[in-house]
N, C-alpha and C positions, 0 to 999 in steps of 0.2 A: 504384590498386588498387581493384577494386570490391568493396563491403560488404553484408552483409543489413544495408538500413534498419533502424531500432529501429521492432517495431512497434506502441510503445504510443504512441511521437510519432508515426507514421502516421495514429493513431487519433483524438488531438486535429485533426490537420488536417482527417480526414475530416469529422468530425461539426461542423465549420466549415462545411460545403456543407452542414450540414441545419439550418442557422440559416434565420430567414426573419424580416421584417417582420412584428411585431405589436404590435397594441393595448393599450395599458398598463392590466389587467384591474383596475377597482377605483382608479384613479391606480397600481398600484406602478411604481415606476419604480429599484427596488435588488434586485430579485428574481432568482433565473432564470430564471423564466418570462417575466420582461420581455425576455430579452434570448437565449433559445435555444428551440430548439423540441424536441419531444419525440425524444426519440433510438430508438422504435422503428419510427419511420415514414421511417427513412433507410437500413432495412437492407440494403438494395442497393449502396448508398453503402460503408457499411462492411463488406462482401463483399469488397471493389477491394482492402483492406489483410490478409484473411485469408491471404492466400497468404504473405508476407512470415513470420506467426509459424507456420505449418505447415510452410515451407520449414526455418525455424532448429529447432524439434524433430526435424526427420525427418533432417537433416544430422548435426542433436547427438547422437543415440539411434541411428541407423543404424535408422530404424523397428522398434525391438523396442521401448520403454519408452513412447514417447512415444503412443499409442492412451489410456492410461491417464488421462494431462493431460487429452489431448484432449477423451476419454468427461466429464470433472469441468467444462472448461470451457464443454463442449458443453450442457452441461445448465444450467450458470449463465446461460448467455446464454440459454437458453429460457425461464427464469422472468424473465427480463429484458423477455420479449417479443418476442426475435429468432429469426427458421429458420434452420434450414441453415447452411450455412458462415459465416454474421453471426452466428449466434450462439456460434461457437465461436470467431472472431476476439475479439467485445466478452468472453467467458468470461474468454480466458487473457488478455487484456489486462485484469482486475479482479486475478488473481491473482498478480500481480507478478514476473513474467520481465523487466520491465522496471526494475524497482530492484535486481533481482540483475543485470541489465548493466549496469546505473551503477555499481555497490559492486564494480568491479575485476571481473568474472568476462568482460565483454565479452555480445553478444547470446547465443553458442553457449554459452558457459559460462554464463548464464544460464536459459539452457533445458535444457541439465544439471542442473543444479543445482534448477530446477522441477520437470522429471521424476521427480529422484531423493530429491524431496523429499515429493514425490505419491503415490510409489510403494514407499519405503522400500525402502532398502539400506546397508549398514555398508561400502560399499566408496568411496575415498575417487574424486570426482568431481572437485576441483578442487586446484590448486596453492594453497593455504593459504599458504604461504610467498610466492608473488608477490604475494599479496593482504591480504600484512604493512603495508604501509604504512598505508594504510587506517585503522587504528587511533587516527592521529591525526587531529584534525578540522581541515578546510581550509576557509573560507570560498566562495573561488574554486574548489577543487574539486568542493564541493558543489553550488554554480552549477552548474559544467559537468557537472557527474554529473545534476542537473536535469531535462538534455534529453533524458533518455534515459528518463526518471520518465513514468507516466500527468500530463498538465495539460489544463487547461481550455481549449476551443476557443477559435476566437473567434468576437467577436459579428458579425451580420449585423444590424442593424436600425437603421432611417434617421429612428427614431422619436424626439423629444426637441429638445432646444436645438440653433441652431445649429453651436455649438461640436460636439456630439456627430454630426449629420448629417458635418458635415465631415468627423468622425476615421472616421466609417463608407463615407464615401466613401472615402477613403484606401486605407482594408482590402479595397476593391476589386480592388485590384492582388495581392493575395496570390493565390500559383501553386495552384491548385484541386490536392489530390490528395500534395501535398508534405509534410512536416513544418514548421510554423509555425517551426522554428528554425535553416533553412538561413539562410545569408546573406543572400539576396535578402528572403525573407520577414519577416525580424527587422529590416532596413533600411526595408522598408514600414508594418513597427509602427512603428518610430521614428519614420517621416512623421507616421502619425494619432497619434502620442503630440504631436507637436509642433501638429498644427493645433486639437487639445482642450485648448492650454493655452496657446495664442498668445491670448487676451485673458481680463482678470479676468471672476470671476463674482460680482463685488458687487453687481450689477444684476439676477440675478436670484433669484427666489424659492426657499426652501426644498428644493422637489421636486424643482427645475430645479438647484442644486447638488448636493444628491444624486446625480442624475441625471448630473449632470454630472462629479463626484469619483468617481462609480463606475466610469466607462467610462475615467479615468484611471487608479484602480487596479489594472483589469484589463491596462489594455495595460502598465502599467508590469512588471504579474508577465508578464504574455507575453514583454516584454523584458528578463525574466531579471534587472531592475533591484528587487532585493524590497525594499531600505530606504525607496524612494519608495513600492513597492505597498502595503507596509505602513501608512506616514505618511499616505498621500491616502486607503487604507481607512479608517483610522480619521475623516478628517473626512467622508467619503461618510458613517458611522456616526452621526456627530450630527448633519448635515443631516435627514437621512433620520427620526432620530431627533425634530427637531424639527418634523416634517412630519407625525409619529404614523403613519409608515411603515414596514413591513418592509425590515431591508438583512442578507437573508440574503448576498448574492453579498458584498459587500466583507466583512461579518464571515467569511467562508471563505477569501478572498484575506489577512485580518489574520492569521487561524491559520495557513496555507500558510507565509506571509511571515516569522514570529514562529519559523519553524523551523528559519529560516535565520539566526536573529541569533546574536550570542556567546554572548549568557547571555539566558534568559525562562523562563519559570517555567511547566512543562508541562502542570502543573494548570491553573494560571488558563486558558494561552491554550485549553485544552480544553473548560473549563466556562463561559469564556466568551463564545467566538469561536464555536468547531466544531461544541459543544453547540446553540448558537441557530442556527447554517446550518442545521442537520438538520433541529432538531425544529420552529423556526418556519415550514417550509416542508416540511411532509411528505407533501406529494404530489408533491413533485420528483420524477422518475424519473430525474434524473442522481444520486440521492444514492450507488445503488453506486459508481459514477463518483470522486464525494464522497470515497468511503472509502475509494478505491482510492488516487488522489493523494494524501490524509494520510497515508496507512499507507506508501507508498515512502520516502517522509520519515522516517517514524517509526522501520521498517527499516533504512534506513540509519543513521540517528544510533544507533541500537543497536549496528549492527556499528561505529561509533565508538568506541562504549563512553561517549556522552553522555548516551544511554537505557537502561532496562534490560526486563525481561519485564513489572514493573510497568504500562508504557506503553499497555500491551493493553487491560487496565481497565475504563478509562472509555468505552475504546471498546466493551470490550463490551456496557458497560451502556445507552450510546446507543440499542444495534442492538437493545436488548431492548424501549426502551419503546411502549406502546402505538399509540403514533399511528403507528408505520413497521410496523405488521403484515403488512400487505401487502406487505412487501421484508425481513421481517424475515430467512427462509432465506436470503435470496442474502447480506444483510450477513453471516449469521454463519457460510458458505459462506469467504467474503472472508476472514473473521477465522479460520478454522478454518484454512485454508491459509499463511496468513501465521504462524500459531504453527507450521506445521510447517516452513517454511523455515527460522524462524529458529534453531527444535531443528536441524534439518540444520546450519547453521552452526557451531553451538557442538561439533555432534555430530565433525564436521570438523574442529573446530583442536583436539580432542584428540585424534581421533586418527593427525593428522599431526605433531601435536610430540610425543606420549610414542611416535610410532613412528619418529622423525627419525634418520638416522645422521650427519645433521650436528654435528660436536662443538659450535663453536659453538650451537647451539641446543641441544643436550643438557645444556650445562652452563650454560646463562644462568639468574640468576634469573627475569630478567622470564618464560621459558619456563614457570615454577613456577608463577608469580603468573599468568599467561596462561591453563593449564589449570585450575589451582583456578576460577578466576573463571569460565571456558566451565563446568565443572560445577556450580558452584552456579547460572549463568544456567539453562541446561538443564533442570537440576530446575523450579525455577520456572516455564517455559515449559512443561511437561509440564502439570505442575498446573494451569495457564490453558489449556492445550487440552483439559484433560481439562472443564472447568467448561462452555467454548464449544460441548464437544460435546453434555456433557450439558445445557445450556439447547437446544441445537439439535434435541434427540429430541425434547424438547414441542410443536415449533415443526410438527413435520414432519408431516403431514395427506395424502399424495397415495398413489399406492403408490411413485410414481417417487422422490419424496423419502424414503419408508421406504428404498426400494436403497438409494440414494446415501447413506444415513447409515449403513445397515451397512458401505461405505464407507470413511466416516469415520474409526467405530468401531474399524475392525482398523487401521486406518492411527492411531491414540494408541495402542492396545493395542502394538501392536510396538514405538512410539517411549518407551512407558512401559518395555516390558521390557528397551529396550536401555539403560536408565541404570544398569543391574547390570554390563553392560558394561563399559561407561564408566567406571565407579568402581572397576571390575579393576583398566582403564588406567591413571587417576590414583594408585592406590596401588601399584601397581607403578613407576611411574616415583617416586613421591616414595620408595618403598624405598632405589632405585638411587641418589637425591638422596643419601640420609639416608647412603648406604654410604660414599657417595665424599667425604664434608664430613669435612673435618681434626680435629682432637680438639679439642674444647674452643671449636667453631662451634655459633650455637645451632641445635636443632633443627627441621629442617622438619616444621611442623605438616599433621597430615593430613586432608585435605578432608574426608572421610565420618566419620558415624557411623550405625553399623551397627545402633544401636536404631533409631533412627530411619525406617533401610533397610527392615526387615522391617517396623515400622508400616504405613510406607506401602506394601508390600506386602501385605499385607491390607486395607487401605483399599482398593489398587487392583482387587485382586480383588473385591471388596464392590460398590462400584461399576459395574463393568464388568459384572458379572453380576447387580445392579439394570435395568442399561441394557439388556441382551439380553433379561430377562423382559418390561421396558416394550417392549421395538421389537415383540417377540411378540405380546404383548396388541393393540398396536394395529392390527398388521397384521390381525390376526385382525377385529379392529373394524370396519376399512378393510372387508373383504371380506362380513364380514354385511350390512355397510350398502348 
């Protein structure tokens, strides 16, 4: 049966063909400037993959919703640096249609579920109930949900120790234009995994192990292998370290890798894995890239329910600091879309379980315990979109970026207003809970409090209409100037 390829692994492959041979600037040799080339001088390259995600919106949407994505991704990829149809492919592959195909919805229900996540509507877009399982966490699931996630290309560059010449011969054989994680290609990683670690590196120096643990732990995460890509990151980490060298690429391969274990500790790997990829290396222009493959991860283990709205955080405060100014709108572009997915989400499992005519589901607890928790998530995510948009208005300088934020704006404003909704739903169904429980059952407590409610309704208001004076003022700005 033939598939829409995924095409954010389209995307990795592609930009595999915009690697090239170069000189280790300064000695680095753990960087990713050592080991990829700048990704807007490929755009033609990644042109070849756009057709793939405008086929699965225009499929998904029956082209009525999907122009909206498009118009958001179209613009993220031009502050990227890409025209035309490359830059709406690299757009919507930042924006995560590809961790909504991994997390059970498939590519099409992915781009559903993007669209109507972009565009806002209370009408339910996906089977919530087939996409019950999910909830529990799977190691090997997660693996194979992986391929389907934005990941880091591979290398091209014949620069280094023998061992590594070798492994980059290997990676020769990889099918130009494919996804790194068919069969044949992943069988070709496994070659140049094998020929970067067919003899010790006690003989050479410092650099040259660095050098050398880096290009293993990359191809180990290419081969989907994280508990090595993890382990050989971290010694790439203190070679590299002992060198008085930058090892942004393996400290981002240790974070990637660290997301995928049973238990690690989200802070630390953030503050101090992810944290130092970014900010020691901020001129990288793959850092959207960066933040697109943590955040699919990050997404998912959310809809696990391993992470929570919390998660967002630290990342927003990455995308704020100073040295990523020049990428700071697309990062918080990235982030702004990703808090509304994941509202869509929550927005979704209440309202297909407190509107379910499945008795089973009507009367499970866990059903209970299922929506309280989607609404208190929700909340919380609101709040954090609301913070991402408003640091996002100060950011915004162009006229194109004033639009696009008014945008934004309406698109929180709606998802703010709809948790009154929301909280219909839940207190209506815990009513029907509380009617149908036997005498002398304790009570099911109710999610909302209603002080609270109207607080934050007037907060919201407050705010929202801070934000609309500021986007005024500055357009007005824009224009004198």
């Amino acid at each position: 049966m033939n598939r829409i390829p995924c095409a954010v692994c389209i995307l990795s492959a592609v930009l595999l063909l915009g690697a090239v041979t170069v000189a280790h600037a300064g000695g680095e040799v753990a960087t990713f400037a050592s080991f990829y080339k700048e990704p807007w001088r490929i755009g033609w390259i990644v042109a070849l993959a756009s057709a793939v995600i405008a086929a699965a919106l225009i499929v998904a949407t029956g082209g009525t919703a999907s122009p909206i994505v498009v118009t958001i991704g179209t613009f993220i990829g031009n502050l990227a640096g890409f025209t035309g149809i490359a830059a709406t492919n690299y757009g919507l592959a930042l924006l995560g249609g590809g961790s909504l195909a991994s997390g059970g919805f498939g590519m099409l229900g992915g781009a559903v579920v993007l669209t109507a996540a972009l565009s806002f509507s209370t009408d339910m877009v996906v089977d919530v109930g087939a996409n019950y399982a999910l909830t529990e966490w799977s190691y090997s699931r997660f693996v194979e949900s992986s391929r389907q996630m934005n990941n880091l290309p591979a290398p091209v560059n014949t620069d280094g120790p023998e061992p590594c010449a070798a492994a980059m011969k290997m990676l020769e054989a990889l099918v130009p234009g494919t996804s790194l994680f068919t069969d044949e290609n992943q069988e070709t990683i496994a070659r140049a995994r094998q020929a970067v670690t067919s003899q010790p590196i006690t003989a050479f120096d410092a650099d040259e192990k660095a050098r050398i643990m880096t290009i293993r732990s990359l191809l180990s995460y290419l081969n989907l292998d994280y508990p090595a890509a993890h382990d050989e990151g971290l010694q790439a980490i203190r070679y590299a370290r002992d060198a008085n060298l930058r090892r942004t690429l393996p400290a981002f391969i240790v974070a990637v890798a660290s997301l995928h274990q049973e238990e690690f500790d989200y802070q630390a790997v953030v503050r101090d894995y992810f944290r130092y990829a970014v900010l020691a290396e901020p001129e990288n222009k793959l850092v959207p890239l960066l933040y697109a493959v943590f955040l699919d991860r990050v997404g998912y283990l959310m809809q696990t329910g391993r992470l929570d709205a919390q998660a967002f955080h630290p990342l927003a405060a990455i995308a704020a600091d100073e040295s990523l100014a020049d990428q700071a709108y697309i990062l918080h572009s990235i982030l702004t879309a990703r808090y509304a997915i994941a509202a869509k989400y929550h927005q979704q499992v209440i309202t297909a379980l407190t509107g379910s005519s499945d008795p089973v589901i009507r009367t499970s607890v866990k059903t209970l315990a299922r929506v309280q928790a989607s609404l208190a998530e929700y909340r919380k995510l609101v709040t954090g979109f609301g913070d991402v948009v408003t640091a996002q208005l100060s950011i915004a300088t162009t006229d194109e970026e004033l639009v696009e934020q008014q945008r934004f704006l309406r698109l929180f404003s709606l998802y703010r207003m709809d948790t009154f909704r929301l909280e219909r739903l839940v207190t209506e169904y815990e009513q029907v809970r509380m009617n149908e429980q036997p005498p002398g059952a304790a009570r099911v407590q109710p999610a909302i409090d209603m002080d609270a409610t109207w607080l934050h309704v007037g907060l919201f208001c407050a705010c929202l209409g801070a934000a609309i004076i500021t986007l005024c003022r500055r357009r007005n700005m824009a224009r004198s100037a």
